[in-house]
MARSEMAR-667444 format. One line per field, with one value per residue (C-alpha): residue number from 1; residue in three letters; x, y, z. Coordinates in Angstrom, 1 decimal. Example, Ala and Ser with C-alpha at 12.3 -4.5 7.8 and 13.67 -1.06 7.14 Angstrom:
<pts>
k <- c(1 / 2)
r <- c(Ala / Ser)
u <- c(12.3 / 13.7)
v <- c(-4.5 / -1.1)
w <- c(7.8 / 7.1)
</pts>
This chain:
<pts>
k <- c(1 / 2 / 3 / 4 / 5 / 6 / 7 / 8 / 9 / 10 / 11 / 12 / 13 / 14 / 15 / 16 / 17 / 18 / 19 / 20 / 21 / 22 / 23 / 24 / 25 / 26 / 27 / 28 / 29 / 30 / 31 / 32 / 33 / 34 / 35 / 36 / 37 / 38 / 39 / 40 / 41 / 42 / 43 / 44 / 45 / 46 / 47 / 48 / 49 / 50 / 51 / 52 / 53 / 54 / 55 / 56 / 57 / 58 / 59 / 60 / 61 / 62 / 63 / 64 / 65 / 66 / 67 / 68 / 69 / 70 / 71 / 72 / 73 / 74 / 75 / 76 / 77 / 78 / 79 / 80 / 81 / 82 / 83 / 84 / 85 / 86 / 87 / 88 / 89 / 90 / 91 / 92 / 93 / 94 / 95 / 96 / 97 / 98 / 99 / 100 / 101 / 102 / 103 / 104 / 105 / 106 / 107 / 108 / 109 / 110 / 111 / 112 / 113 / 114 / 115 / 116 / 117 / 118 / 119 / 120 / 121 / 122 / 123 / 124 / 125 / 126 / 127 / 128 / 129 / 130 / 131 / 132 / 133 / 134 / 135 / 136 / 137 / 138 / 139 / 140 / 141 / 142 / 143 / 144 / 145 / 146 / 147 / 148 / 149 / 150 / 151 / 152 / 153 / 154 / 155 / 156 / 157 / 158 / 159 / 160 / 161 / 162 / 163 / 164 / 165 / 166 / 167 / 168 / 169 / 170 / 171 / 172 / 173 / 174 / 175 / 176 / 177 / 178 / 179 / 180 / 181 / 182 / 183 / 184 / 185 / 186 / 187 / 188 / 189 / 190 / 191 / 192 / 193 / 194 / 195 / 196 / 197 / 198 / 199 / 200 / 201 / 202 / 203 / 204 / 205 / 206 / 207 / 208 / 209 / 210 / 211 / 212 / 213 / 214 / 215 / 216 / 217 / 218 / 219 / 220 / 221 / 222 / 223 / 224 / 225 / 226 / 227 / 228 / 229 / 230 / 231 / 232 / 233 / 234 / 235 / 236 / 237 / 238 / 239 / 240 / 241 / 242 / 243 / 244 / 245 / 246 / 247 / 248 / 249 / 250 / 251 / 252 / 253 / 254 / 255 / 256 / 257 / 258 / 259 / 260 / 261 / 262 / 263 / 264 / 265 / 266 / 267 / 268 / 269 / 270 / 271 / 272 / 273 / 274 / 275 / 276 / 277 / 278 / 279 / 280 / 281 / 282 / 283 / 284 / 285 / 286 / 287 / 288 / 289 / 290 / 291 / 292 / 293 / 294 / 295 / 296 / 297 / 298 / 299 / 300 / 301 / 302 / 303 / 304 / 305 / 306 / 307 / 308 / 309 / 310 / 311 / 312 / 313 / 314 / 315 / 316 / 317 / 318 / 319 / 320 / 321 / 322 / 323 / 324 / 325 / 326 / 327 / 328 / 329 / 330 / 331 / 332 / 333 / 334 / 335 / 336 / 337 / 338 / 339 / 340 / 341 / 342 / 343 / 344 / 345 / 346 / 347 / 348 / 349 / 350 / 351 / 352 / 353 / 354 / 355 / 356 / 357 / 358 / 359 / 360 / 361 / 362 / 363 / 364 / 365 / 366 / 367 / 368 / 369 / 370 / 371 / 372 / 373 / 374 / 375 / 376 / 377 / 378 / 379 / 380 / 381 / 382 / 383 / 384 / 385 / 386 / 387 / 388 / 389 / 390 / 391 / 392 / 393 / 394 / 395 / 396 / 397 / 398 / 399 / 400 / 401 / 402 / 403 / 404 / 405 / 406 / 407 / 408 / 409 / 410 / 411 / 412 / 413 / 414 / 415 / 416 / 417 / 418 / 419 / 420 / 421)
r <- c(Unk / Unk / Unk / Unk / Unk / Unk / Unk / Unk / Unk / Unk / Unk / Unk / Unk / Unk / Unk / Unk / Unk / Unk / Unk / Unk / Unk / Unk / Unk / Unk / Unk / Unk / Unk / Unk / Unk / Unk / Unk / Unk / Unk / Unk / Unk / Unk / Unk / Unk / Unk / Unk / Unk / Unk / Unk / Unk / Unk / Unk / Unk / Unk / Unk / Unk / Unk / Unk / Unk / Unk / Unk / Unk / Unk / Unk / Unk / Unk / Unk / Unk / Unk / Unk / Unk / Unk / Unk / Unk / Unk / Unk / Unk / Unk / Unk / Unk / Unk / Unk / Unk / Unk / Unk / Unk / Unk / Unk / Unk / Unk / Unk / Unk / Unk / Unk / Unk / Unk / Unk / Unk / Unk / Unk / Unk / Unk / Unk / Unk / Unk / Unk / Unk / Unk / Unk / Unk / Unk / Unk / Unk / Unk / Unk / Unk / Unk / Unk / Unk / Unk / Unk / Unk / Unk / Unk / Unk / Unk / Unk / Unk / Unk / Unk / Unk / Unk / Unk / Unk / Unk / Unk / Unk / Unk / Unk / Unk / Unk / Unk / Unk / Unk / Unk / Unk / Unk / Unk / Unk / Unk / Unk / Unk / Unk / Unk / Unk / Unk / Unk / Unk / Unk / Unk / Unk / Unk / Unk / Unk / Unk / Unk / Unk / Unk / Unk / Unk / Unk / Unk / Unk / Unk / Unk / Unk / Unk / Unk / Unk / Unk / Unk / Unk / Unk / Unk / Unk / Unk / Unk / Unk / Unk / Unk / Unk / Unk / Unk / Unk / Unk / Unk / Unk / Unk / Unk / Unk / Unk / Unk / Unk / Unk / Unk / Unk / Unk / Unk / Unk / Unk / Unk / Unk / Unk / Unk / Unk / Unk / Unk / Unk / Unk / Unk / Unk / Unk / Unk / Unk / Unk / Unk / Unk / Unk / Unk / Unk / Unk / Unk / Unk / Unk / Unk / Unk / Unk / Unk / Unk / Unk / Unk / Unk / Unk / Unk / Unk / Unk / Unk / Unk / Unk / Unk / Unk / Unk / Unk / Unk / Unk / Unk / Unk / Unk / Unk / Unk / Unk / Unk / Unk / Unk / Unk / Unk / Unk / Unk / Unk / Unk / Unk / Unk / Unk / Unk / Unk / Unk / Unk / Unk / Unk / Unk / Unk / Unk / Unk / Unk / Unk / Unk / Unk / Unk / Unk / Unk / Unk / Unk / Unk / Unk / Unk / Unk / Unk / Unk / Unk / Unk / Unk / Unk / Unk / Unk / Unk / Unk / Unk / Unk / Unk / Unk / Unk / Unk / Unk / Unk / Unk / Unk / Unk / Unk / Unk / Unk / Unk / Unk / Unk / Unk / Unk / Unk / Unk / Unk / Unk / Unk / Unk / Unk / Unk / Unk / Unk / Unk / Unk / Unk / Unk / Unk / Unk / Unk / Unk / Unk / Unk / Unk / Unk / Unk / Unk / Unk / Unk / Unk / Unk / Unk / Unk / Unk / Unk / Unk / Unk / Unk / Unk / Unk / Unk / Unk / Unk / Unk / Unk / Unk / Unk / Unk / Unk / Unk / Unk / Unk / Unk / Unk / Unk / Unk / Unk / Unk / Unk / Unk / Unk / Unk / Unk / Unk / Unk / Unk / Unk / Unk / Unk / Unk / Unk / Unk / Unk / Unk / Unk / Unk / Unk / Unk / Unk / Unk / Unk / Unk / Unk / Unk / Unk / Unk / Unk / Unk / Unk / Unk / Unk / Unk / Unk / Unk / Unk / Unk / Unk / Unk / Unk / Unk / Unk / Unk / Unk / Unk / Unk)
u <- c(-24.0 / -24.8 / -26.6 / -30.4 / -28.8 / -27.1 / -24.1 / -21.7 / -21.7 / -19.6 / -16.2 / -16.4 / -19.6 / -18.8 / -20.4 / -20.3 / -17.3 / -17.2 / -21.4 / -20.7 / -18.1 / -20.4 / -22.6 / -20.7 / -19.5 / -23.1 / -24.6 / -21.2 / -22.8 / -25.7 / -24.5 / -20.7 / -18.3 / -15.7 / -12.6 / -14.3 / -15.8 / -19.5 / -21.8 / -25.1 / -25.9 / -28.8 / -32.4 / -31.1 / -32.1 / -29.3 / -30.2 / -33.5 / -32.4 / -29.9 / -32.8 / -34.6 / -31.7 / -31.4 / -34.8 / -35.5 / -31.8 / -33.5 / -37.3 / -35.5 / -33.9 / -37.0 / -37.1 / -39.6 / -39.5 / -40.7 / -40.4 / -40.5 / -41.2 / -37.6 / -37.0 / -35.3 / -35.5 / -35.9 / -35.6 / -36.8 / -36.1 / -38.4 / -37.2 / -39.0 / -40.3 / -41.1 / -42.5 / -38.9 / -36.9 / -34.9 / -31.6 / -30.3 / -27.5 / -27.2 / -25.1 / -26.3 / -26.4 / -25.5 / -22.1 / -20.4 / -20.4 / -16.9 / -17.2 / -16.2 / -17.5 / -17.4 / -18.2 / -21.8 / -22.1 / -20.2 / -22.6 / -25.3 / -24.6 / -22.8 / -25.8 / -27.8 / -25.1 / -25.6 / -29.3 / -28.2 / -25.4 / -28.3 / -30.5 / -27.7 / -26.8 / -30.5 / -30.2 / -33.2 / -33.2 / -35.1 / -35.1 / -35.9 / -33.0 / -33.2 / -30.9 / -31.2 / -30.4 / -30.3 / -31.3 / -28.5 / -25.8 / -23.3 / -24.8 / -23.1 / -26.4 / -28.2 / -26.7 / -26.3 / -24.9 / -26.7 / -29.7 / -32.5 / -31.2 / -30.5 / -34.6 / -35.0 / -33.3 / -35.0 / -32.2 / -33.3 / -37.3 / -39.0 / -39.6 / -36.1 / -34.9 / -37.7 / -36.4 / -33.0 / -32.0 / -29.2 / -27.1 / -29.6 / -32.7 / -34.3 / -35.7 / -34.9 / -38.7 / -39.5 / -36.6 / -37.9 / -41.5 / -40.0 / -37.9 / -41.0 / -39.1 / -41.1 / -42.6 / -45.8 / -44.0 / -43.0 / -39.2 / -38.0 / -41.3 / -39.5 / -37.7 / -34.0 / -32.7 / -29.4 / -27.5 / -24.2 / -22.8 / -20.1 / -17.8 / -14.5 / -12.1 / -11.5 / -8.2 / -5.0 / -4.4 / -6.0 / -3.1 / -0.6 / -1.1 / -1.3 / -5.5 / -7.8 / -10.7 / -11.4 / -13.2 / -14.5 / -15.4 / -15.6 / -16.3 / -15.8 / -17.4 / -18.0 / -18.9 / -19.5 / -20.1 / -20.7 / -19.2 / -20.2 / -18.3 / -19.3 / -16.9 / -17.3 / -16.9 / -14.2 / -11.9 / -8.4 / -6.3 / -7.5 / -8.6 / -5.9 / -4.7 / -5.4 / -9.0 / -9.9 / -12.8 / -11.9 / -13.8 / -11.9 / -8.9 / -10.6 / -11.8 / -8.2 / -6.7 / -9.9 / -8.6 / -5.3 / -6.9 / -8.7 / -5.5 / -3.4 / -6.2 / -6.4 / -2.7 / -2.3 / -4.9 / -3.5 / -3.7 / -6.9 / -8.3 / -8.7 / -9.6 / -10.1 / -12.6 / -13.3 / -16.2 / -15.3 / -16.9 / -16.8 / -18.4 / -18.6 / -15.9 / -14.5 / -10.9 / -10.6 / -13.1 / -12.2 / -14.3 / -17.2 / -18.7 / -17.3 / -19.6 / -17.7 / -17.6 / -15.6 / -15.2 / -13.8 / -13.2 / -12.4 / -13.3 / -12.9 / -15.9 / -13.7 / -11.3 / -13.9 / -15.6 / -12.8 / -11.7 / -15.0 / -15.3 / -11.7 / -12.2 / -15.7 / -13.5 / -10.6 / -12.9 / -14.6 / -11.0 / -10.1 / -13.1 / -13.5 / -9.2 / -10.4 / -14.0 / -15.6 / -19.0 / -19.3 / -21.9 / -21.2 / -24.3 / -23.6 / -25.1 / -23.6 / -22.8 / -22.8 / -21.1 / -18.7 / -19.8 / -19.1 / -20.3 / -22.3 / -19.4 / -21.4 / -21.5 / -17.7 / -16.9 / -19.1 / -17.3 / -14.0 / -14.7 / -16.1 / -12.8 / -10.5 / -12.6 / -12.0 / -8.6 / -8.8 / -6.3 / -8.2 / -7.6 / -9.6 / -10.1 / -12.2 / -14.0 / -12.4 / -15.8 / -19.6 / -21.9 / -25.8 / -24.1 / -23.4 / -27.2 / -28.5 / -26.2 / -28.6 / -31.7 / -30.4 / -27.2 / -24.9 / -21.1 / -19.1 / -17.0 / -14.3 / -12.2 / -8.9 / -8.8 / -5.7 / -4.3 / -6.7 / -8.2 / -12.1 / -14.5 / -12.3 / -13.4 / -9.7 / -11.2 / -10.4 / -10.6 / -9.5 / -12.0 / -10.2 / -11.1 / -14.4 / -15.3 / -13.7 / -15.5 / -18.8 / -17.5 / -17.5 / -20.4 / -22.2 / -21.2 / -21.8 / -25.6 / -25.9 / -24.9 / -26.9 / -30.5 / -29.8 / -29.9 / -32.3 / -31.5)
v <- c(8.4 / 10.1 / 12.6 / 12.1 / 10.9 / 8.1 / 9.0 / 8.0 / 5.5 / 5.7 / 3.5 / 1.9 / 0.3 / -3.3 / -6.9 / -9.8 / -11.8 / -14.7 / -15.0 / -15.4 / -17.5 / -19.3 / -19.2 / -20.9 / -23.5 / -24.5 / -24.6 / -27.1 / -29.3 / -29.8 / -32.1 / -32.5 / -34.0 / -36.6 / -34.7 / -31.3 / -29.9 / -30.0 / -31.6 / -29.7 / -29.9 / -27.9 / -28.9 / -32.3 / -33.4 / -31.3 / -27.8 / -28.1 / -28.4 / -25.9 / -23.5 / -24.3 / -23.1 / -20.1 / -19.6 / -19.9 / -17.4 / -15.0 / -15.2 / -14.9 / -11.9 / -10.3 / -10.9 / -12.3 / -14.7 / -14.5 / -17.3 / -17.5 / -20.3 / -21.4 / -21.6 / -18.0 / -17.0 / -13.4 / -12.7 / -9.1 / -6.2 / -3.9 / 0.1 / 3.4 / 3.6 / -0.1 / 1.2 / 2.4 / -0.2 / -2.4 / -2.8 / -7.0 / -8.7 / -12.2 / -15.1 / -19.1 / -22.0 / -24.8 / -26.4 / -28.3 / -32.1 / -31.5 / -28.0 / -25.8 / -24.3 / -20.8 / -20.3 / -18.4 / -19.4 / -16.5 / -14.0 / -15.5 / -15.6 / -12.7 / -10.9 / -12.1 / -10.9 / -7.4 / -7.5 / -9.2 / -6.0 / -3.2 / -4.4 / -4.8 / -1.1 / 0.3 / 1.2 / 2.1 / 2.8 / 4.6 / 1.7 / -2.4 / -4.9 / -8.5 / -11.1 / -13.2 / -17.3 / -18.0 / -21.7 / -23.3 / -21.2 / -23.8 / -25.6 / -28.7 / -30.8 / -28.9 / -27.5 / -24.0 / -22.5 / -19.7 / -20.9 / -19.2 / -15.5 / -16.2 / -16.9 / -13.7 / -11.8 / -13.3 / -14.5 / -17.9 / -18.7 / -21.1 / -23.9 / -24.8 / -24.3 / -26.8 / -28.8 / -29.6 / -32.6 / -34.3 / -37.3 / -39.3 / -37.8 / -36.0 / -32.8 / -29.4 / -28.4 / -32.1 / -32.0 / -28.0 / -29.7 / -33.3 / -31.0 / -28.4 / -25.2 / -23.6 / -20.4 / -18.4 / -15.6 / -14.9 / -14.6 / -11.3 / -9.9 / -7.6 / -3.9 / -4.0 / -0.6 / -2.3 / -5.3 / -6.6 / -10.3 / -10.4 / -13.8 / -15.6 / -14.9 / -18.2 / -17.9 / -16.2 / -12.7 / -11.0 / -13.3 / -13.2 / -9.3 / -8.9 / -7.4 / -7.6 / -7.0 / -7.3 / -4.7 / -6.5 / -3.8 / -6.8 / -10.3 / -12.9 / -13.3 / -17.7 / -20.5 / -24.1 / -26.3 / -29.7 / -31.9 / -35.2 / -37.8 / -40.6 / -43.5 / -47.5 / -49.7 / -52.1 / -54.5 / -52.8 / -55.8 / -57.4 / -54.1 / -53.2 / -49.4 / -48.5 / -49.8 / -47.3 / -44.9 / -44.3 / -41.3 / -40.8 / -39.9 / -37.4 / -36.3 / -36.0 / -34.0 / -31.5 / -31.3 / -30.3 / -27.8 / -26.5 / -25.2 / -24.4 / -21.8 / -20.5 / -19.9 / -18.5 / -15.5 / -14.4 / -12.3 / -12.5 / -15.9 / -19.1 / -22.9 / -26.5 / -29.5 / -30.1 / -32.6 / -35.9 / -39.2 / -42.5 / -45.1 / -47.9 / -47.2 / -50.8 / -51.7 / -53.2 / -51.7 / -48.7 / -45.9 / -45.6 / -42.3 / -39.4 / -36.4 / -33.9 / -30.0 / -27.4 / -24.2 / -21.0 / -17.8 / -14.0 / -10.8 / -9.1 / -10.4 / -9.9 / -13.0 / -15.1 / -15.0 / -15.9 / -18.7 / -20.5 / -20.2 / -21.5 / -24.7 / -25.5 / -25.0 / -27.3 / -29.6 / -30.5 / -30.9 / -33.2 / -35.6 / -35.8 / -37.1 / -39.6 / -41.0 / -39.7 / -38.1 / -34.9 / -32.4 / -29.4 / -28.0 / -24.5 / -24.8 / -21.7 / -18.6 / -15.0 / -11.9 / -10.2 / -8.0 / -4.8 / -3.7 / -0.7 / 2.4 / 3.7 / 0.7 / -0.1 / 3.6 / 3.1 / -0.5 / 0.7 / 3.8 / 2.4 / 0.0 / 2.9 / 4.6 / 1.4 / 1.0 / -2.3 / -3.1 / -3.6 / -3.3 / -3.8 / -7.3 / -9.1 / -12.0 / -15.1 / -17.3 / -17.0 / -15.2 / -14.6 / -10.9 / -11.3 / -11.9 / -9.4 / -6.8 / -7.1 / -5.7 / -3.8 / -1.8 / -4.7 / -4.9 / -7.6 / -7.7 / -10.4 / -11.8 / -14.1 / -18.1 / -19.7 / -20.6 / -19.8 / -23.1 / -23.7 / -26.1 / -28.1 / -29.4 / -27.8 / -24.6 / -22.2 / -18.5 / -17.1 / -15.4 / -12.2 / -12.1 / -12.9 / -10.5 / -7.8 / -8.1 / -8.2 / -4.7 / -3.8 / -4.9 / -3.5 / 0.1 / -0.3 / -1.3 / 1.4 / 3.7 / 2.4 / 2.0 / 4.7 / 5.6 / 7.6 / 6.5)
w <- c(6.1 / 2.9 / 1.1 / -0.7 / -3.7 / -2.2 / -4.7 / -1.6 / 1.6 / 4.3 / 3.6 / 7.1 / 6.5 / 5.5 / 5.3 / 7.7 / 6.1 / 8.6 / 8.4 / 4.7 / 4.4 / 6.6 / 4.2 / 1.9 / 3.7 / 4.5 / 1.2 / -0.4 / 2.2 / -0.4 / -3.6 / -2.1 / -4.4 / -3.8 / -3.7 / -1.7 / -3.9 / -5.1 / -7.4 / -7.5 / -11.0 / -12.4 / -11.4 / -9.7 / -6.1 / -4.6 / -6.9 / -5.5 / -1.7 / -2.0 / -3.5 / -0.3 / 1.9 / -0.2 / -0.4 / 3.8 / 4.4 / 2.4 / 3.7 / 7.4 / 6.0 / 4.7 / 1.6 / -0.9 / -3.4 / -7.1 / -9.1 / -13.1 / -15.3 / -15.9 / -12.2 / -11.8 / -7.9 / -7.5 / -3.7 / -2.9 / -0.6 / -0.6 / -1.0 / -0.1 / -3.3 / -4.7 / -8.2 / -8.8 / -11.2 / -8.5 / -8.6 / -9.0 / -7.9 / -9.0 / -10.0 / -10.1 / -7.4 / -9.8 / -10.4 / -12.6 / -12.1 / -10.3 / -9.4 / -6.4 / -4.0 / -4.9 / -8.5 / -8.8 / -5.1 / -4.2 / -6.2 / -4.7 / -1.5 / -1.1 / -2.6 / 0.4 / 2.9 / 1.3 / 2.1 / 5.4 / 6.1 / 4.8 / 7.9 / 10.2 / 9.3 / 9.2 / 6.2 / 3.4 / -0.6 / -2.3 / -5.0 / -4.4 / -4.3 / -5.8 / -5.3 / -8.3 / -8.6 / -12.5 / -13.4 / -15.3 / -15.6 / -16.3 / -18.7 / -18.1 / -18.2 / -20.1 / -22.9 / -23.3 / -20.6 / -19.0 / -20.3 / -18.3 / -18.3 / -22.0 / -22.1 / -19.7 / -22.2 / -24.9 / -26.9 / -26.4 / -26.6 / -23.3 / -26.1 / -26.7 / -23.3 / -22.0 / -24.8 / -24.2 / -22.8 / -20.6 / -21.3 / -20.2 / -22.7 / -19.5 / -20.6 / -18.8 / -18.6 / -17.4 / -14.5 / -13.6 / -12.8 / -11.3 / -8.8 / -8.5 / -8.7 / -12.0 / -11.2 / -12.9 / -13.9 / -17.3 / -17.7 / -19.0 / -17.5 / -14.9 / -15.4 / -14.0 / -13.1 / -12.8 / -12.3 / -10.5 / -10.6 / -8.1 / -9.2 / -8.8 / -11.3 / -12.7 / -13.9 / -12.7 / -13.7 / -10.1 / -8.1 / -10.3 / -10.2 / -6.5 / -7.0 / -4.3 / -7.0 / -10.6 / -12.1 / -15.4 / -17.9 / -21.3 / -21.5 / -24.1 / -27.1 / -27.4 / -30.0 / -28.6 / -31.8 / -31.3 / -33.9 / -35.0 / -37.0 / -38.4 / -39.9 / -39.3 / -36.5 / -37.2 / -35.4 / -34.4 / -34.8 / -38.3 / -40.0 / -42.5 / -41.7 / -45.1 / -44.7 / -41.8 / -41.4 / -37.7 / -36.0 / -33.5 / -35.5 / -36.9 / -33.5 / -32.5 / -35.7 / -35.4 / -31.5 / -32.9 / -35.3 / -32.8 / -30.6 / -34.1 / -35.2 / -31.6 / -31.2 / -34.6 / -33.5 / -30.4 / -28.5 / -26.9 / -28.3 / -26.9 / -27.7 / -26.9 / -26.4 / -23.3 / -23.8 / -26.2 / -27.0 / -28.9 / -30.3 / -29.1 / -26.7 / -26.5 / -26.3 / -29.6 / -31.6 / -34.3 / -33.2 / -35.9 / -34.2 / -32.3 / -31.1 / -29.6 / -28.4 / -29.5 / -27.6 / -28.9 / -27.0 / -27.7 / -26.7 / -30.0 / -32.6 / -35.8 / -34.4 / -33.0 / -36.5 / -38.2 / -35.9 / -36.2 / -40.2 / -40.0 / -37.9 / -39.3 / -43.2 / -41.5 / -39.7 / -43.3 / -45.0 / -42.5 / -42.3 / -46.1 / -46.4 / -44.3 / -45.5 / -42.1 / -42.2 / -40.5 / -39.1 / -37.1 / -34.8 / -32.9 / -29.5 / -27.7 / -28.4 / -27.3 / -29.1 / -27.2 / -24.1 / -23.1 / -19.5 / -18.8 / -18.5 / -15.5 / -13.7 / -14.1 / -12.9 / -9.8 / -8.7 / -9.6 / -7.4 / -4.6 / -4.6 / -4.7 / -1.9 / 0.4 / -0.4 / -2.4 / -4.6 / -8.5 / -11.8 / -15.0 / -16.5 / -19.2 / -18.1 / -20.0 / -19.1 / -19.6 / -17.0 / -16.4 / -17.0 / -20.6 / -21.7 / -19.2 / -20.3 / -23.5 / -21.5 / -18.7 / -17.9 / -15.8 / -14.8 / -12.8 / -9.7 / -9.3 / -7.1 / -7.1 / -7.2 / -5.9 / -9.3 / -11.4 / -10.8 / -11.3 / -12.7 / -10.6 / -7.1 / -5.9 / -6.5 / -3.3 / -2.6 / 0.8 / 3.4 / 2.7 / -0.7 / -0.8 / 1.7 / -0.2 / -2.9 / -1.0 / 0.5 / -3.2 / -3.5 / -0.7 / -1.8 / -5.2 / -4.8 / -2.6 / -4.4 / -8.0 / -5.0 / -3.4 / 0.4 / 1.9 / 5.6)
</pts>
């Protein structure tokens, strides 16, 4: 199958693509959404049964789970020589509040299917493998996204993770114990000889293109700054136009800032709001408060620097023409990534060598990859989404697809553990 260094595996060996589309379709059973999708939002009723799943596929596969104190699963498989560094594949379990059913799933899951394929086949490595489910990737409850691998890396502390709270002023480290999936382990406290997040594109470049897989060498550099005005509440029918403070007038000339500044840096930049409220939010009342967030997007640090200075410098300008009060908190960010050269050479070889149609890509969202990259060499593998779509609960992928990207996968992890047998 291959020689003692494991540098090649033989191209016919491939997953189980029906058992994990299977897979998948199982675990959007847990926190479905109303339109097909899912809603399994981060340490909810439905994240902690779809960890159980996970958790019970993986023990039946032989694997065994360590848990850390921000709820990280690390399911392992043990190698021939378990004090070697292990190599990880991960990605996250929980959606968006109308997410699909493939975003981090698919990394997940199809992490397990590569364990589940490596028994099929008999084979052994030389190094452990670890199939990784990072707590709160997406952020959307708790705010920032990728929140735990950002403690893991230790660009964010345990404190202010534990800290954060939803829209309803429940705290993350509160919901982790209500839900009873904290761990003993320290985060960060674990050596990573290398890591792999396998993901679905999330926009349209792979189909447009005709590519079976997306070797992603970059990701984007991101600000998320949360803006908060602050004008008077005022009737909308007696209140003299001239005699306005309105917020959300403000809100809606930053919104247009937001896309002028983004358009007048491309290529390679991108920005909107995505998340936007008022106060009081009655028909006929002047909004007296807006607090919304403003995302920002480039892979090139020079351009996302100047964007931000630029909207925070416009963003001021604007509130003070029109009496609002403003303040401008950042809460996300992440420099631009650059994947480990090695790794990228190893997926885009192992596609070539199966006859999978690739190219290179940057990844226009946030992964767990970008803070691990910080502490341990790590690349990506994608695959296509009908239309781009995602964060959307039309979000679809096709059974071809995500298998080939497992296949990927598969070899590459062999190849980084090593087989002996």
């Amino acid at each position: 199958m291959t020689d003692a260094s494991g540098t090649a595996a033989a191209a016919n060996m491939k997953v189980d693509g029906d058992r994990l589309w299977d897979s998948l379709m199982q675990m959007a059973k847990i926190g479905p959404g109303i339109a097909g999708g899912n809603n399994r939002q981060t340490l909810t009723d439905a994240d902690a049964e779809g960890r159980t799943l996970f958790r019970q596929w993986c023990e039946d596969a032989g694997m065994v789970m360590g848990l850390d104190r921000m709820g990280n699963m690390f399911m392992r498989h043990e190698g021939q020589e378990p004090d070697l560094d292990p190599v990880y594949i991960g990605s996250h379990l929980d959606t968006q509040p109308t997410g699909g059913k493939y975003d981090g799933v698919l990394g997940v899951l199809a992490g397990l299917e590569v364990i589940r394929s490596i028994r099929d086949l008999g084979i052994q490595t030389r190094r452990p493998i670890v199939v990784t489910n990072w707590t709160n990737e997406e952020g959307a409850r708790f705010a920032p996204a990728m929140l735990a691998s950002g403690v893991f890396a230790g660009v964010l502390t345990e404190d202010y993770a534990n800290g954060r709270v939803d829209a309803e002023g429940k705290s993350f480290g509160d919901e982790l114990d209500r839900i009873g999936w904290r761990g003993d382990e320290v985060p960060g406290d674990r050596r990573i000889h290398a890591m792999f997040e396998y993901h679905i594109e999330q926009g349209p470049i792979l189909e447009a293109e005709d590519k079976q897989i997306g070797v992603v060498t970059h990701g984007q550099g991101l600000w998320w700054l949360e803006v908060t005005l602050t004008g008077k509440d005022a009737h909308t029918g007696s209140t003299p136009m001239n005699m306005r403070v309105n917020a959300g007038l403000g809100m809606a000339r930053i919104i247009e800032l937001v896309h002028r500044v983004a358009m007048e840096h491309q290529p390679n930049a991108v920005g909107a709001v995505g998340q936007a409220n008022v106060w009081p939010n009655s028909r006929n009342v002047i909004p007296g408060k807006a607090v919304f967030t403003i995302d920002i997007r480039s892979p090139e640090l020079a351009k996302l620097t100047s964007m931000r200075s630029e909207i925070e410098a416009g963003a001021a300008e604007i509130a003070a023409e029109l009496g609002l009060g403003i303040g401008i908190e950042p809460v996300g960010h992440f420099d631009p990534v650059a994947f480990d050269p090695r790794l990228v050479g190893i997926v885009r070889g192992n596609a070539e060598r199966l006859g999978y149609s690739h190219m290179d890509i940057v990844s226009g969202a946030g992964h767990d990859a970008c803070w691990i990259n910080k502490v341990a060499p790590t690349v990506m593998i994608m695959c296509p989404c009908v239309d781009g779509l995602s964060h959307n609960e039309a979000e679809e992928i096709s059974p071809e697809w995500a298998a080939a990207g497992a296949d990927v996968l598969l070899h590459s992890v062999l190849e980084a553990a090593e087989i002996v047998r």
